[in-house]
N, C-alpha and C positions, 0 to 999 in steps of 0.2 A: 587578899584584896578586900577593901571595904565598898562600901556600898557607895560613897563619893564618889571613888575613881570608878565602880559600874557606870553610875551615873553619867559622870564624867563623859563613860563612851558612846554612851547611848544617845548622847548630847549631839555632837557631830552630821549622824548619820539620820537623824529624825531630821535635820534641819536641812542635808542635801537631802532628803525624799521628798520636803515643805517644799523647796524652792524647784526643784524640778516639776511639781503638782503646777507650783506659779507660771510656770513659765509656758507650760500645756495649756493651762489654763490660758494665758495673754494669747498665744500663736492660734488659738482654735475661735476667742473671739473677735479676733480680726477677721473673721472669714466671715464671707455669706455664705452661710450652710443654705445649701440649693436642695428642696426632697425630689425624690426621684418618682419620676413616674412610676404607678401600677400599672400592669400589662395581666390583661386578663385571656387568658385562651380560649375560643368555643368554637366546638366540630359541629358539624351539621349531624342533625340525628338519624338522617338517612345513610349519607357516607358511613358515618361513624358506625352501623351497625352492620352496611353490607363490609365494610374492612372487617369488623372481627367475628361476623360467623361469616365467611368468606373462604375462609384457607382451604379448607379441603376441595371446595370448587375451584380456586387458582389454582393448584394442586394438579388435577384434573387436567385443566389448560394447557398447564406445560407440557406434563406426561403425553397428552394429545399431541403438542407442535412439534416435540422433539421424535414422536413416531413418524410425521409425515416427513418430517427433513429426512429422519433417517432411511424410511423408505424413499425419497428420492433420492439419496445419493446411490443408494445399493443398486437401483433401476439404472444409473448412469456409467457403475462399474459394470455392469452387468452389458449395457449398451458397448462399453470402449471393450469388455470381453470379446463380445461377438463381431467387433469390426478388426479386431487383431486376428482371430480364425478365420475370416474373410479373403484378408490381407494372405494370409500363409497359404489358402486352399490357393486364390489366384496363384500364386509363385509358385504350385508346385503344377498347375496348370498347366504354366508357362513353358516349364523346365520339362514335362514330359510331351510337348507338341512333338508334331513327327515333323523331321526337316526334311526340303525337299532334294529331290535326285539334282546333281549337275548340272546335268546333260537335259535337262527339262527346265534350267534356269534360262531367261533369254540373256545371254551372256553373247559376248562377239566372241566368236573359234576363229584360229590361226589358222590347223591345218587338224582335217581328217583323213584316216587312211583305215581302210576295210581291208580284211582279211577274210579269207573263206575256208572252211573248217569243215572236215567230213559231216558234220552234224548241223553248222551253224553259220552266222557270216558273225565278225564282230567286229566294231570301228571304232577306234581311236580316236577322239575331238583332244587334243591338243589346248588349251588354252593360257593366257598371258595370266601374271596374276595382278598386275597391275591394273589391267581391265576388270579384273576381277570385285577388286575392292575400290574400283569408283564406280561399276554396277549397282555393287552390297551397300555402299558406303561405312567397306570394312575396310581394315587393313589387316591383309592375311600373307604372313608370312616374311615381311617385309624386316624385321628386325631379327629373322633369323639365318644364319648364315649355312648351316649344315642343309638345309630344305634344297629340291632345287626351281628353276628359275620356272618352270612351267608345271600344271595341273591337268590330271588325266581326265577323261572320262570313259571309261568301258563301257558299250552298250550292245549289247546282243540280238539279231535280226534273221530272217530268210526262210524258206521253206523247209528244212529239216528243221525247223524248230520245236514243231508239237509235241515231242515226245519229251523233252526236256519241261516243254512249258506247262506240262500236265504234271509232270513233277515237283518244278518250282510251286505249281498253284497249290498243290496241299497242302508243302511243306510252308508255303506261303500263310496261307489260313488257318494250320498251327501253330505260327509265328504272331499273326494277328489275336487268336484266340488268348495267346500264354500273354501275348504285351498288353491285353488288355484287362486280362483277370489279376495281372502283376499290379495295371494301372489301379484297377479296382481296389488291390489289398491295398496299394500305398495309400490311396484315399482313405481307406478305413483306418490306418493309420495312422494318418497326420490327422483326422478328426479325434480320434481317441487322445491324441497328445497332448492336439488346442482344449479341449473339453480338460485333462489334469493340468496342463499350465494355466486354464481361467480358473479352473478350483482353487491352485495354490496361489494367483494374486487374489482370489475372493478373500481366502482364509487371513493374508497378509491385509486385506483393507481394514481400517480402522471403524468406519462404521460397520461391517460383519461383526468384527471383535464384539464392539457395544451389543448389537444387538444377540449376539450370540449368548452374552454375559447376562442380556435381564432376562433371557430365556431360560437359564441354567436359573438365574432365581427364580421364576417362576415356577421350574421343575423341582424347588428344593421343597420352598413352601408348598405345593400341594400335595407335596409327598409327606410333609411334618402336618398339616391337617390331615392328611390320611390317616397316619398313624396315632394322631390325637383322637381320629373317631372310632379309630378299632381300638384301642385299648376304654375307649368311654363302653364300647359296647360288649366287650370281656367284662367290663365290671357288671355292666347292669346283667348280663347272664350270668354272671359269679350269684348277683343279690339275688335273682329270678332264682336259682337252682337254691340257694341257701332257705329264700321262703318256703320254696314247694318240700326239703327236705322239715320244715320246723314245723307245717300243718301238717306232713305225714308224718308227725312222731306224734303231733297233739291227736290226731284221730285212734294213730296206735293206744295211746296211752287211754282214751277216752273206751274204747274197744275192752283195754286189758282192766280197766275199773269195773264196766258191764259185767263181764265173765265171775269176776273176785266173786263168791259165795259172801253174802252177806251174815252179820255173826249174829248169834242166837242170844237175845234176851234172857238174863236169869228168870224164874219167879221165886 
């Protein structure tokens, strides 16, 4: 190739770079170049310095609000703990009431009949049971068909009675004695229960968890400052014994110079 035909090509391409320049050129001065506003920023120099030595007292702040939330919600499980042991003492309250006798309900009787007994008199009260349970406002019995259609009451009465009733009354009083220390254990009971069922929704609440978890950090770090101070303090009595061994060698040494026989001058 000669330098013409370089020429040649370089020709083309200089002249679409010229006319593209032109045409930039026309399209940009047609325009009203508009300048733009300066926008200058300025903080107050009070703000501006409690925001940036600030953070460790926001810091502070938080760790503060986020204790007292979390001690209120724990106080509020701890409140719904003790109104569900409440709840469970009543019901077992309920369930151990003593019901009453029959024959000492005021109920309407059909038909009594006495009997006399070398020992005793005893009578029969007969009752409906349909009177029964619009008395109670129960329905007793009513949907079962094997039962039958009337309810007894035995009661025992008359002059030979005391020698029986001197009987019934002890065995009576250590019937009362056992149902009431049985009562007593079952209450110890169902308090021991409600006390490990509120543990184990304590442990299950979420704020427990939290606070449980910056406890354990707490306990990590003053156990790793602990151990940063006993080994700072192993050192300094490592140095402490190292010095006291190096001035008792320099005394020794200073000791075994004294003693040395000093050497005798020729003449």
């Amino acid at each position: 190739m000669t330098e013409e035909d370089g020429g040649g090509q370089s020709g083309p391409k200089r002249a679409r770079s010229d006319g593209q320049k032109a045409r930039r050129k026309k399209f940009f001065d047609g325009q009203k170049r508009q300048k733009r506003p300066k926008v200058m920023l300025t903080f107050d120099t009070d703000d501006r310095k409690s925001f940036l030595t600030g953070f460790q007292k926001r810091k502070a702040e938080r760790k503060l609000k986020a204790k007292h939330v979390l001690d209120e919600e724990l106080r509020e499980e701890r409140l719904r703990a003790k109104q569900r042991q409440k709840d469970r003492l009543l019901k077992l309250y309920d369930s151990q009431r003593p019901t009453e006798d029959i024959a000492a309900m005021a109920l309407p009787a059909e038909t009594t009949e006495t009997y006399e007994l070398p020992k005793q008199f005893v009578s029969i009260t007969t009752f409906d049971p349909k009177d029964m349970s619009g008395s109670l406002g129960l329905s007793l019995g009513h949907n079962n068909d094997n039962t039958g259609g009337d309810q007894l009451a035995v009661t025992t009465s008359g002059a030979h009675q005391s020698d029986s009733e001197a009987d019934s009354s002890d065995s009576g009083v250590k019937s009362t004695a056992r149902s009431a220390s049985e009562l007593r254990q079952q209450i110890l009971d169902a308090r021991k229960a409600n006390k490990m069922e509120a543990l184990k929704s304590l442990k299950t609440n979420k704020a427990y968890q939290r606070r449980e978890k910056e406890k354990h950090r707490k306990d990590v770090s003053s156990a790793k400052q602990k151990r940063k101070e006993m080994r700072k303090e192993m050192k300094n009595m490592k140095q402490k014994t190292l010095l006291k061994r190096q001035m008792k060698n320099k005394k020794n040494n200073k000791k075994e110079r004294r003693r040395r026989p000093k050497p005798k001058k020729n003449k």
